[in-house]
PDB file with SEQRES, HELIX, SHEET and CRYST1 records, atoms N, CA, C and O in Angstrom:
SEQRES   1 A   64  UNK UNK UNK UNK UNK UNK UNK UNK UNK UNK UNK UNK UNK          
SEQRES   2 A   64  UNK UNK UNK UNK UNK UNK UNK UNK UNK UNK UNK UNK UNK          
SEQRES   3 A   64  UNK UNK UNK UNK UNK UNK UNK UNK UNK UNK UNK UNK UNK          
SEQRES   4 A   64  UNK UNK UNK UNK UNK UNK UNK UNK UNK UNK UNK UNK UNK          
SEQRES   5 A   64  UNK UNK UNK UNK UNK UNK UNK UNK UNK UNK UNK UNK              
HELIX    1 AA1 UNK A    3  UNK A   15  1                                  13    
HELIX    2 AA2 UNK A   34  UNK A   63  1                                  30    
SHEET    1 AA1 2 UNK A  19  UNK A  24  0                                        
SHEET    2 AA1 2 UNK A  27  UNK A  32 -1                                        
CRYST1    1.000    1.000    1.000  90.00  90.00  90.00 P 1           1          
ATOM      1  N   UNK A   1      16.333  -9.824   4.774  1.00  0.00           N  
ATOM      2  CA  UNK A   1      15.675  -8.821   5.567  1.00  0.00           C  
ATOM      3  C   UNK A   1      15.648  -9.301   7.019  1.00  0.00           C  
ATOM      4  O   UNK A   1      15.217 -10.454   7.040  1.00  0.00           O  
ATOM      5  N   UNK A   2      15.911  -8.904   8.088  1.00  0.00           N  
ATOM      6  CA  UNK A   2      15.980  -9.023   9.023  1.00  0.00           C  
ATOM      7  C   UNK A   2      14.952  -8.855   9.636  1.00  0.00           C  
ATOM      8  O   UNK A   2      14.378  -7.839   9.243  1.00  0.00           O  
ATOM      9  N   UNK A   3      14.175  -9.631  10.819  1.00  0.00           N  
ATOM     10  CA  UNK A   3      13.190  -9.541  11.861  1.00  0.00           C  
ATOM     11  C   UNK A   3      12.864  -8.550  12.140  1.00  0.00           C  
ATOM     12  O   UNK A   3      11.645  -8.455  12.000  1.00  0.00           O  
ATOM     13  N   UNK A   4      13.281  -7.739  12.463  1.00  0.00           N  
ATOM     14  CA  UNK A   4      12.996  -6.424  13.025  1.00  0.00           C  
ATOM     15  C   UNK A   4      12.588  -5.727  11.891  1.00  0.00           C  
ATOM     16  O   UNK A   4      11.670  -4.961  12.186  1.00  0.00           O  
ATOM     17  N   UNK A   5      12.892  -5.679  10.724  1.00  0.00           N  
ATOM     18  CA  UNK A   5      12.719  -5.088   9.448  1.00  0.00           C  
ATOM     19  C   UNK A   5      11.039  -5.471   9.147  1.00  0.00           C  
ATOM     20  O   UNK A   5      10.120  -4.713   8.835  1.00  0.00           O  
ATOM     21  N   UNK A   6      11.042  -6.818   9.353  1.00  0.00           N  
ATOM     22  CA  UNK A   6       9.861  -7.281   9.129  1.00  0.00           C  
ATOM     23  C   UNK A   6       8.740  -6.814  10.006  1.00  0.00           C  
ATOM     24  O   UNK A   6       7.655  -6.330   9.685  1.00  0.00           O  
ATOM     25  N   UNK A   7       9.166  -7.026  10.995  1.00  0.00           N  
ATOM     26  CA  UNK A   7       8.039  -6.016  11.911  1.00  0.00           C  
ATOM     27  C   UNK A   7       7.900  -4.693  11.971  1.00  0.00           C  
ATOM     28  O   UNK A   7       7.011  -4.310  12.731  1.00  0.00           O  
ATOM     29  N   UNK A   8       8.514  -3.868  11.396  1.00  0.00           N  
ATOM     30  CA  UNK A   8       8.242  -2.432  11.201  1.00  0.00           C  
ATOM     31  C   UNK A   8       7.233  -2.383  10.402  1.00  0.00           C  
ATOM     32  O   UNK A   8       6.121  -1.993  10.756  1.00  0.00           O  
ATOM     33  N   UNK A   9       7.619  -2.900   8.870  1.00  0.00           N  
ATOM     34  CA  UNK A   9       6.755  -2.936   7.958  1.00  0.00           C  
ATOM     35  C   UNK A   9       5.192  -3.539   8.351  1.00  0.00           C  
ATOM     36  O   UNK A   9       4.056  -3.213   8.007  1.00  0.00           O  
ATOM     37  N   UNK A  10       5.706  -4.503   9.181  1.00  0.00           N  
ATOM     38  CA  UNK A  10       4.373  -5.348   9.415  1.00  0.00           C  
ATOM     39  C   UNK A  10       3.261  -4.147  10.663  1.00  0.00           C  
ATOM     40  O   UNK A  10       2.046  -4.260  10.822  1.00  0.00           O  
ATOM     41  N   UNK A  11       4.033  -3.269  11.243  1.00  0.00           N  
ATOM     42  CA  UNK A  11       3.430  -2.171  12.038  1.00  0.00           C  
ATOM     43  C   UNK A  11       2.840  -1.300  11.289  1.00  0.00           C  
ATOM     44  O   UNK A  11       1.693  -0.988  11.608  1.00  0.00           O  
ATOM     45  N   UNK A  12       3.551  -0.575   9.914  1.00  0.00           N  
ATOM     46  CA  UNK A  12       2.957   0.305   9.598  1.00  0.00           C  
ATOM     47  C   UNK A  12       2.190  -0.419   8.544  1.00  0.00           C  
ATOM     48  O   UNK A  12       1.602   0.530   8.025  1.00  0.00           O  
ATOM     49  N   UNK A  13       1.778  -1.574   7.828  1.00  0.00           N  
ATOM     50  CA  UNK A  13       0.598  -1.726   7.162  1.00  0.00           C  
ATOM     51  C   UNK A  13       0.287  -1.802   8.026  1.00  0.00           C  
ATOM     52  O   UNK A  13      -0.156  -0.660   8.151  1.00  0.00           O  
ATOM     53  N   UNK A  14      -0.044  -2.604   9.584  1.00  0.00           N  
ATOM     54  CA  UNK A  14      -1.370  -2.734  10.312  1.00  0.00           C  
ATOM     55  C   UNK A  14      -1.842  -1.190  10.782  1.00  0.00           C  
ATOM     56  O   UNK A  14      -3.009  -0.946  11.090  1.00  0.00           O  
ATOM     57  N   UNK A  15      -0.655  -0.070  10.794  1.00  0.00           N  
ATOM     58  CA  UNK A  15      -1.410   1.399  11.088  1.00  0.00           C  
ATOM     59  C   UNK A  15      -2.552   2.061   9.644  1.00  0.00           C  
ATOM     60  O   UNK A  15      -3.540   2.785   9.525  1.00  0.00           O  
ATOM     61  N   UNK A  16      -1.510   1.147   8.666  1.00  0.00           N  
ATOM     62  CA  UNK A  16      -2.754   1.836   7.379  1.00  0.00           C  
ATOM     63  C   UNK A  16      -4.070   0.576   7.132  1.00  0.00           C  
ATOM     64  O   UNK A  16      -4.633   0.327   6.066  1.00  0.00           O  
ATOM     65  N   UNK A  17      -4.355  -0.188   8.713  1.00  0.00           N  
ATOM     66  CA  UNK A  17      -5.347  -0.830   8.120  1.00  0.00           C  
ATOM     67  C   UNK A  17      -5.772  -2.091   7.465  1.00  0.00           C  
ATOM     68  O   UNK A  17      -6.913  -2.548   7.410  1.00  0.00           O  
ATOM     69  N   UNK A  18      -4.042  -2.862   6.695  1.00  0.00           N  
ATOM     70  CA  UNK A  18      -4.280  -3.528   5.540  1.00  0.00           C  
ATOM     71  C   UNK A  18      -3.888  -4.886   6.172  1.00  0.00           C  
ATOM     72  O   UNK A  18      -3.915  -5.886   5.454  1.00  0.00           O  
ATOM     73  N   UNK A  19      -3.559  -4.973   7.351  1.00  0.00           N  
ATOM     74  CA  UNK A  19      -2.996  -5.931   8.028  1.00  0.00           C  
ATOM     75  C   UNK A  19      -3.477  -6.209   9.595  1.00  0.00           C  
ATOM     76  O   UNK A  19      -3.277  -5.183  10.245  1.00  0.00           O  
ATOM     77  N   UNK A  20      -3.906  -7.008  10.209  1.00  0.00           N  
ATOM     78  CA  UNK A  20      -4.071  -7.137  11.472  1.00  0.00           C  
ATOM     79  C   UNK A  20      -3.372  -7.912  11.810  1.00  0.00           C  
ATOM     80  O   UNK A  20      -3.152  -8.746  10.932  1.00  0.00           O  
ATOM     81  N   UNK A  21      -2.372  -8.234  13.610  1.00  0.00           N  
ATOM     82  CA  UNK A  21      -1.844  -8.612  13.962  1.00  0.00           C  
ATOM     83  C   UNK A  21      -2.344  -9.355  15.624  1.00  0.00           C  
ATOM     84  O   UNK A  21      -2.681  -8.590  16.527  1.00  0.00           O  
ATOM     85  N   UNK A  22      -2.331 -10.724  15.821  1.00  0.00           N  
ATOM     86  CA  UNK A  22      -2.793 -10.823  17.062  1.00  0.00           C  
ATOM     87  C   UNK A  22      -2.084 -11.711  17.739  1.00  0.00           C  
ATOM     88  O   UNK A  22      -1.945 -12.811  17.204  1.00  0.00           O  
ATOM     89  N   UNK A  23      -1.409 -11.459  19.179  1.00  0.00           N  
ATOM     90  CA  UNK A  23      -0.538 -11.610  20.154  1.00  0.00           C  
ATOM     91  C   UNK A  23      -0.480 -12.853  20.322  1.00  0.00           C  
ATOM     92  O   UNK A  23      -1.257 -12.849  21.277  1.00  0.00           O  
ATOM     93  N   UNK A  24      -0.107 -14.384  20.157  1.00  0.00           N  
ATOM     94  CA  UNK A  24      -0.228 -15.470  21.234  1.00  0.00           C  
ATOM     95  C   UNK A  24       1.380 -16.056  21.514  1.00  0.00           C  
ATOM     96  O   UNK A  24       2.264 -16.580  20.836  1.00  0.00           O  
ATOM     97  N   UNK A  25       1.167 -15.585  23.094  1.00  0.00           N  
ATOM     98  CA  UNK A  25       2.822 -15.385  23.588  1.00  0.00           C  
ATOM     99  C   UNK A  25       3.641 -14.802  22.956  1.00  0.00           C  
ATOM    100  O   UNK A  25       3.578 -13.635  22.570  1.00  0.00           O  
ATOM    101  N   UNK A  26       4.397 -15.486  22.810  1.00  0.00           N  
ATOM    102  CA  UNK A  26       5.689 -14.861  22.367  1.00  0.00           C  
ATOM    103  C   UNK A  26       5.712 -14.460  20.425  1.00  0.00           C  
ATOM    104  O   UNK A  26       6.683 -14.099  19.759  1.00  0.00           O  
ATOM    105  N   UNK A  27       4.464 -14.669  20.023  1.00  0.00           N  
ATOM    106  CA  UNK A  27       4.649 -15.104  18.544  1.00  0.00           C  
ATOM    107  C   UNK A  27       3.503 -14.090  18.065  1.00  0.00           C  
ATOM    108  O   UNK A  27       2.433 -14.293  18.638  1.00  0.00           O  
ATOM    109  N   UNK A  28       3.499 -12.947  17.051  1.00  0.00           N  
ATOM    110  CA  UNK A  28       2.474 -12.670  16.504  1.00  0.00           C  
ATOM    111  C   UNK A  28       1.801 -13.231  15.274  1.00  0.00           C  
ATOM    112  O   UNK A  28       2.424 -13.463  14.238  1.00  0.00           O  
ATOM    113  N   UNK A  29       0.857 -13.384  15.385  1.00  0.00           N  
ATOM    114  CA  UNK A  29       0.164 -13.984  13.662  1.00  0.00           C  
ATOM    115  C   UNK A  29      -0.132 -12.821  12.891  1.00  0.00           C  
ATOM    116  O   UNK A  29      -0.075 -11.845  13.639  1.00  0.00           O  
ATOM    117  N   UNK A  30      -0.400 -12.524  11.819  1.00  0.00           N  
ATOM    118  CA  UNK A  30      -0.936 -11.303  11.120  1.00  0.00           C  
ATOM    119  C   UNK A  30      -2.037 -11.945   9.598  1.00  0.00           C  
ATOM    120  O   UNK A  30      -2.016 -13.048   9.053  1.00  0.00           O  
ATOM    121  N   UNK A  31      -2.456 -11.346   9.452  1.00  0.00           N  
ATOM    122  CA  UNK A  31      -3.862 -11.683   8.741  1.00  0.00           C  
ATOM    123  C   UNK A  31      -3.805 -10.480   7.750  1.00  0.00           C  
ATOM    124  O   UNK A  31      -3.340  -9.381   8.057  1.00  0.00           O  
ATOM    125  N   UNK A  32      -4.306 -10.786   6.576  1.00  0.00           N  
ATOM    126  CA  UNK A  32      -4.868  -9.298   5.649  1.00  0.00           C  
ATOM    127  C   UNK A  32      -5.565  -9.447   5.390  1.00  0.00           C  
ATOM    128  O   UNK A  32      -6.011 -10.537   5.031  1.00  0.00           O  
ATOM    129  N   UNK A  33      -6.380  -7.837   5.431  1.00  0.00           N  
ATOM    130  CA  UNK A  33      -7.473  -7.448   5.361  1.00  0.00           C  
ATOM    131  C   UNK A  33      -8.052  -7.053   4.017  1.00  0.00           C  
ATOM    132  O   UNK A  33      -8.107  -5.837   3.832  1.00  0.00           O  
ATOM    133  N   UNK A  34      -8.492  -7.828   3.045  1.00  0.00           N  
ATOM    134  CA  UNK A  34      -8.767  -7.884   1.465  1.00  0.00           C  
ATOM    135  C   UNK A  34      -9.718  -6.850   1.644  1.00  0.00           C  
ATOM    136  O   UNK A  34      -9.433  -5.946   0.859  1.00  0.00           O  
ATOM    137  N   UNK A  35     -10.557  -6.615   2.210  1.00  0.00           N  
ATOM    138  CA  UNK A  35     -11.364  -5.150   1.682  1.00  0.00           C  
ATOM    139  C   UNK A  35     -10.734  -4.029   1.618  1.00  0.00           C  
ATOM    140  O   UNK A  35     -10.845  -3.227   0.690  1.00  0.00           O  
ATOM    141  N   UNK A  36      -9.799  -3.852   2.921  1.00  0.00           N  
ATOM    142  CA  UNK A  36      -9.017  -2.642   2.775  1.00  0.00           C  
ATOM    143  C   UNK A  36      -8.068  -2.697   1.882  1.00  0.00           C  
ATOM    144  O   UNK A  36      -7.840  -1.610   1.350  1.00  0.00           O  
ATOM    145  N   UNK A  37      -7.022  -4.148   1.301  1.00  0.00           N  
ATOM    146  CA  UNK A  37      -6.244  -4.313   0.227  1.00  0.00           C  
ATOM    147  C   UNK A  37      -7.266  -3.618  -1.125  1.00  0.00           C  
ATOM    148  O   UNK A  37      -6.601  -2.857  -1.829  1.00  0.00           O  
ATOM    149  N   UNK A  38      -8.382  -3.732  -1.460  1.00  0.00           N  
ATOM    150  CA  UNK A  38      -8.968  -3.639  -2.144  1.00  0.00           C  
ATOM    151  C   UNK A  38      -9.098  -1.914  -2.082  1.00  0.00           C  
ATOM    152  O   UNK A  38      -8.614  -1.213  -2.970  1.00  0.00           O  
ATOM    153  N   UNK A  39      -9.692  -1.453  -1.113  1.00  0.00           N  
ATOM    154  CA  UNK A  39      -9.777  -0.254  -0.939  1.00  0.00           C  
ATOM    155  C   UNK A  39      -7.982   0.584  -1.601  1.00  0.00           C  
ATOM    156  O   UNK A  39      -7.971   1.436  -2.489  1.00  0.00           O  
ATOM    157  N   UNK A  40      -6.859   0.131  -0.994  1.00  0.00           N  
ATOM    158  CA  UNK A  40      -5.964   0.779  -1.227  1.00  0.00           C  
ATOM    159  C   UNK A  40      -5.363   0.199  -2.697  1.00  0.00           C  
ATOM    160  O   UNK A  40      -4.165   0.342  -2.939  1.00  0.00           O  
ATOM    161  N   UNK A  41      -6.148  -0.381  -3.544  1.00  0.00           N  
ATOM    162  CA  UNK A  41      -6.025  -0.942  -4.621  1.00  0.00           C  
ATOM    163  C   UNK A  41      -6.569  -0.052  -5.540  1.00  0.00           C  
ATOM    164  O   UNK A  41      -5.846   0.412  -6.422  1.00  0.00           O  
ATOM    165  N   UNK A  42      -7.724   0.247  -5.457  1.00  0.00           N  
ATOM    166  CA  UNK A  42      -8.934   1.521  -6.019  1.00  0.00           C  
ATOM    167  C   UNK A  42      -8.122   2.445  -5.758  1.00  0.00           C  
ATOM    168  O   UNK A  42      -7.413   2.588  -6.754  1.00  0.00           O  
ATOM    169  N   UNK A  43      -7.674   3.551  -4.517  1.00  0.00           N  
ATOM    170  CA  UNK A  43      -7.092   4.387  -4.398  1.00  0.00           C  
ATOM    171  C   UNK A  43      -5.462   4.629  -5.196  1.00  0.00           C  
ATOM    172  O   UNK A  43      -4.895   5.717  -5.303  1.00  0.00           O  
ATOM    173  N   UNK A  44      -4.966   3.353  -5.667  1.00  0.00           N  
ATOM    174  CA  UNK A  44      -3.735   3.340  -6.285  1.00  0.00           C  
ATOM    175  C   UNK A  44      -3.999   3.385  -7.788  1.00  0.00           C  
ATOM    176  O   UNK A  44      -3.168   4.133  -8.301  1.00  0.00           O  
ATOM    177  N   UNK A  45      -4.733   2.935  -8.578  1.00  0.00           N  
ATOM    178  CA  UNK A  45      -5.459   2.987  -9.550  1.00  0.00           C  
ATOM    179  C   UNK A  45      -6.024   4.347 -10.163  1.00  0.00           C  
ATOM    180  O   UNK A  45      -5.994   4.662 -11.353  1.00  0.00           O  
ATOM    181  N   UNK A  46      -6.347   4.805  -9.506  1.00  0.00           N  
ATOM    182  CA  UNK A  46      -6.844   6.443  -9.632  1.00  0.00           C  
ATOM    183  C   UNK A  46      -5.645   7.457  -9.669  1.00  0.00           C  
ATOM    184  O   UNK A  46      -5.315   8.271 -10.532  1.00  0.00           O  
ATOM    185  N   UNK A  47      -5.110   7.144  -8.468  1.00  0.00           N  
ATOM    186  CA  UNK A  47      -3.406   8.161  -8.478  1.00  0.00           C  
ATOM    187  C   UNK A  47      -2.454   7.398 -10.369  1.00  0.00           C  
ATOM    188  O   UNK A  47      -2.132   8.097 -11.330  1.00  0.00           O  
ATOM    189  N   UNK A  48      -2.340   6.360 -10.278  1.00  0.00           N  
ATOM    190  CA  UNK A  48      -1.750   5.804 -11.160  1.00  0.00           C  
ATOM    191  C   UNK A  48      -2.369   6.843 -12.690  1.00  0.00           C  
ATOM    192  O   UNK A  48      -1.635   7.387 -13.515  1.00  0.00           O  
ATOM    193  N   UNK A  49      -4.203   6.858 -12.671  1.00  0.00           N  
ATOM    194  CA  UNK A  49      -4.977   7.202 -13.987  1.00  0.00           C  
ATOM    195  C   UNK A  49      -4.411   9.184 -13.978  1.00  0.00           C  
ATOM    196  O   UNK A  49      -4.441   9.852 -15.012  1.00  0.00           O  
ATOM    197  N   UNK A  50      -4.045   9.649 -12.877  1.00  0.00           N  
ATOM    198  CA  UNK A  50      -3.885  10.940 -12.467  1.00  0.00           C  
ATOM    199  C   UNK A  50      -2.520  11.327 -13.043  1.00  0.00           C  
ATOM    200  O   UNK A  50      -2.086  12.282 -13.686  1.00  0.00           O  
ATOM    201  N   UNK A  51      -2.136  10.444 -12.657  1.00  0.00           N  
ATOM    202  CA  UNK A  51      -0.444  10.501 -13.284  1.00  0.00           C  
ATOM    203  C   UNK A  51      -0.485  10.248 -14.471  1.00  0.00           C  
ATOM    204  O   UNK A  51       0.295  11.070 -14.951  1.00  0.00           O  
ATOM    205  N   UNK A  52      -1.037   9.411 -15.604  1.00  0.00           N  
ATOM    206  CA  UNK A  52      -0.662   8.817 -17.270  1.00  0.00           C  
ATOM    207  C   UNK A  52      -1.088  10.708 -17.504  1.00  0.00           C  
ATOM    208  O   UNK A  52      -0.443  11.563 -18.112  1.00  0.00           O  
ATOM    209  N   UNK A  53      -2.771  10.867 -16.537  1.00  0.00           N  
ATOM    210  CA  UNK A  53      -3.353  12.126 -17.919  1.00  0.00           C  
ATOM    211  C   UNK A  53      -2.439  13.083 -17.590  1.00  0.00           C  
ATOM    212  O   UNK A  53      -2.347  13.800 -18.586  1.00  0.00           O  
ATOM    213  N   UNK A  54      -1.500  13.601 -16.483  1.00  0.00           N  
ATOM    214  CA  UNK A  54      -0.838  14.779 -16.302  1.00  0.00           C  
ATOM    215  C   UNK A  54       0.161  14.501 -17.071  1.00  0.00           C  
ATOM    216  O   UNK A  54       0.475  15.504 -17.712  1.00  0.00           O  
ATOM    217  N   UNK A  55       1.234  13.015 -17.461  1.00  0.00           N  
ATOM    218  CA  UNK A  55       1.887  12.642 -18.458  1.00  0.00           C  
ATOM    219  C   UNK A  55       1.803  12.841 -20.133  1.00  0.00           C  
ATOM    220  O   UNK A  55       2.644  12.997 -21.018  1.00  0.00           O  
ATOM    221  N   UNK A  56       0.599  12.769 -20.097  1.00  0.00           N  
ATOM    222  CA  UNK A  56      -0.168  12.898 -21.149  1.00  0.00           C  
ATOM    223  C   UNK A  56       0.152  14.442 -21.772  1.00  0.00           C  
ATOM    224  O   UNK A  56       0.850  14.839 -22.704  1.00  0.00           O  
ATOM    225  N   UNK A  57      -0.679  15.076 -20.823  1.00  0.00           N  
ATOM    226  CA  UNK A  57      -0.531  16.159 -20.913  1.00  0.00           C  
ATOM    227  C   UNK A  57       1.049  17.118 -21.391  1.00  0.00           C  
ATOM    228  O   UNK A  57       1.251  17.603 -22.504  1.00  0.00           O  
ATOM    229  N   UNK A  58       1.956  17.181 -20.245  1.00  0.00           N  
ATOM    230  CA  UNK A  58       3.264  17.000 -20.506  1.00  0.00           C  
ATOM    231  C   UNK A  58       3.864  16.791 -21.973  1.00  0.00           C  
ATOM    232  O   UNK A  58       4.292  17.668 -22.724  1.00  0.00           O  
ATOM    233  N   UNK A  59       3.795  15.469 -22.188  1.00  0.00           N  
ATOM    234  CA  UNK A  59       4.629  14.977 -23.400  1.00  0.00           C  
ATOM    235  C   UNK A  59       3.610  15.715 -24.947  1.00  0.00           C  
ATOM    236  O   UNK A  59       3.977  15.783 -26.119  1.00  0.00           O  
ATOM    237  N   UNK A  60       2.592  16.060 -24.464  1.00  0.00           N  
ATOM    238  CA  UNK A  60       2.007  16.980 -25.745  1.00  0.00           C  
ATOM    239  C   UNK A  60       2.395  18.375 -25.901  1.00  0.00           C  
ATOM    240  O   UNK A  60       2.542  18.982 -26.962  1.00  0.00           O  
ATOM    241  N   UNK A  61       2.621  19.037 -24.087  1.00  0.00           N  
ATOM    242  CA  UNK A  61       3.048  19.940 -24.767  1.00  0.00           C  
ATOM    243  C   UNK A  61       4.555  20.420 -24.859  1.00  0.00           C  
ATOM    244  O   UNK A  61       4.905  21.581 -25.071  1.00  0.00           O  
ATOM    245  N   UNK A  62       5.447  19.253 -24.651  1.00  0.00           N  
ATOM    246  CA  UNK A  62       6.886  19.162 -25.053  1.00  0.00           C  
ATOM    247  C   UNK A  62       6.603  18.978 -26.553  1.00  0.00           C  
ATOM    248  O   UNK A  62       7.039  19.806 -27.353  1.00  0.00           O  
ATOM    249  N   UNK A  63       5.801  17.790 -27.004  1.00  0.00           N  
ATOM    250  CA  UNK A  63       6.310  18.104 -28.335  1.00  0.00           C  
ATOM    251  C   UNK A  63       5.493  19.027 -29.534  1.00  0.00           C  
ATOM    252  O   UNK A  63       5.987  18.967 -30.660  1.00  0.00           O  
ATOM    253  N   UNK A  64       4.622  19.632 -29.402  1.00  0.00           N  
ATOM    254  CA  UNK A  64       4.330  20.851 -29.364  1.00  0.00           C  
ATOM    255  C   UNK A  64       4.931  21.847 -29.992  1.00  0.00           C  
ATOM    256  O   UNK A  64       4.524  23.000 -29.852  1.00  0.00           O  
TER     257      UNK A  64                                                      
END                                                                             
């Protein structure tokens, strides 16, 4: 993966929050943010439980 690759990614977790990034010279450090990991952990968990019951659902009434 290339540098630049890495810093995109590393931009858009710090836009969703899950990552902070702070400047010294030429070099950024980045840090994560475990409450918000946590937060988007809960929120993935729920979509994940949303998806089995609509699955659920589905494959009962295929076989049906």
């Amino acid at each position: 993966m290339t540098r630049q690759a890495v810093s995109k990614h590393l931009r858009v977790l710090a836009g969703a929050g899950l990552v902070r990034g702070v400047r010294r010279g030429r070099e950024s450090l980045w840090r994560l943010e475990p409450s918000r990991l946590d937060d988007a952990r809960r929120s993935l968990d729920h979509i994940s439980r949303q998806w089995d019951q609509a699955l659920g659902r589905l494959r009962a009434l295929v076989e049906d």
